[in-house]
C-alpha positions in Angstrom: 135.7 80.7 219.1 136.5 78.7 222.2 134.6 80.7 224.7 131.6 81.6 221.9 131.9 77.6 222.1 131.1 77.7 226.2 128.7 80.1 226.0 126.5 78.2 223.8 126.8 75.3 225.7 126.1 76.5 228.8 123.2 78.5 227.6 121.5 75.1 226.3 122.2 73.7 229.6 120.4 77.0 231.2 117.6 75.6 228.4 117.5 72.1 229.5 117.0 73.4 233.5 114.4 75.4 232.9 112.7 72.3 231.4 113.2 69.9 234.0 111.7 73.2 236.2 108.7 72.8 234.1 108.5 69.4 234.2 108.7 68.6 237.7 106.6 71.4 239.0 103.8 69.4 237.1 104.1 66.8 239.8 104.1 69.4 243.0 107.0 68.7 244.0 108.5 68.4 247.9 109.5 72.3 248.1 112.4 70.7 250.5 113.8 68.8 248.0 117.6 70.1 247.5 116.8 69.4 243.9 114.1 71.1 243.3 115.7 73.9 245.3 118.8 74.3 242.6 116.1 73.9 240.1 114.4 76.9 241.6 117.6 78.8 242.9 119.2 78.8 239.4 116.1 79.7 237.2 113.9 81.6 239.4 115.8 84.8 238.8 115.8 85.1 235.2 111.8 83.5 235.4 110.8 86.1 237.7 112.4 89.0 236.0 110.5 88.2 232.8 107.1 87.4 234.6 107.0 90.4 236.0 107.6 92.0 232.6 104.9 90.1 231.2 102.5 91.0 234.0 102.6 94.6 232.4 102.7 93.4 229.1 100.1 90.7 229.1 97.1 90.1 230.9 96.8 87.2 233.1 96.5 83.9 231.8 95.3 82.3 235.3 97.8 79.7 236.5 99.5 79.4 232.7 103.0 80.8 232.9 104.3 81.4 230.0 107.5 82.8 231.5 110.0 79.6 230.9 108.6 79.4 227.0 109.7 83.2 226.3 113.0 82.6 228.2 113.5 79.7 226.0 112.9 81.5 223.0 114.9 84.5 224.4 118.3 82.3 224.9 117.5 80.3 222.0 117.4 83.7 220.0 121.0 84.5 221.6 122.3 81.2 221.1 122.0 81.7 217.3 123.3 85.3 217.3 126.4 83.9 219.1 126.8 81.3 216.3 126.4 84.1 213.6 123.4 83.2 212.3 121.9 86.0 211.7 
């Protein structure tokens, strides 16, 4: 229960990064930043794994990525099957 406990947690952290991603990219931020750079370093994996699943799935929406909103919904999905929900 402890580490189910962590897990959640630490996946709505994950949650919360993703959206100060998408928040701050709004403003273009300074790609130097070190801040933007963990933003980037920690999210861009799972992001880009899924956008390029959604390139063969989808067609383009121009410069609409959709990518954080389906991770979102994908850990948000897990969260509640760790917390039995389902």
């Amino acid at each position: 229960m402890f580490l189910r406990d962590v897990i959640v947690n630490l996946l709505q952290i994950y949650c919360y990064i993703i959206i100060a991603r998408v928040l701050i990219s709004w403003f273009s931020p300074n790609v130097y930043n070190p801040f933007w750079r963990f933003l980037v370093d920690i999210t861009e994996p799972l992001l880009g794994y899924i956008r390029e699943i959604l390139r063969k799935i989808l067609p383009v929406f121009g410069t609409i990525d959709i990518s954080p909103i389906v991770l979102i919904i994908l850990i948000n999905f897990t969260i509640l099957l760790l917390r039995g929900a389902f």
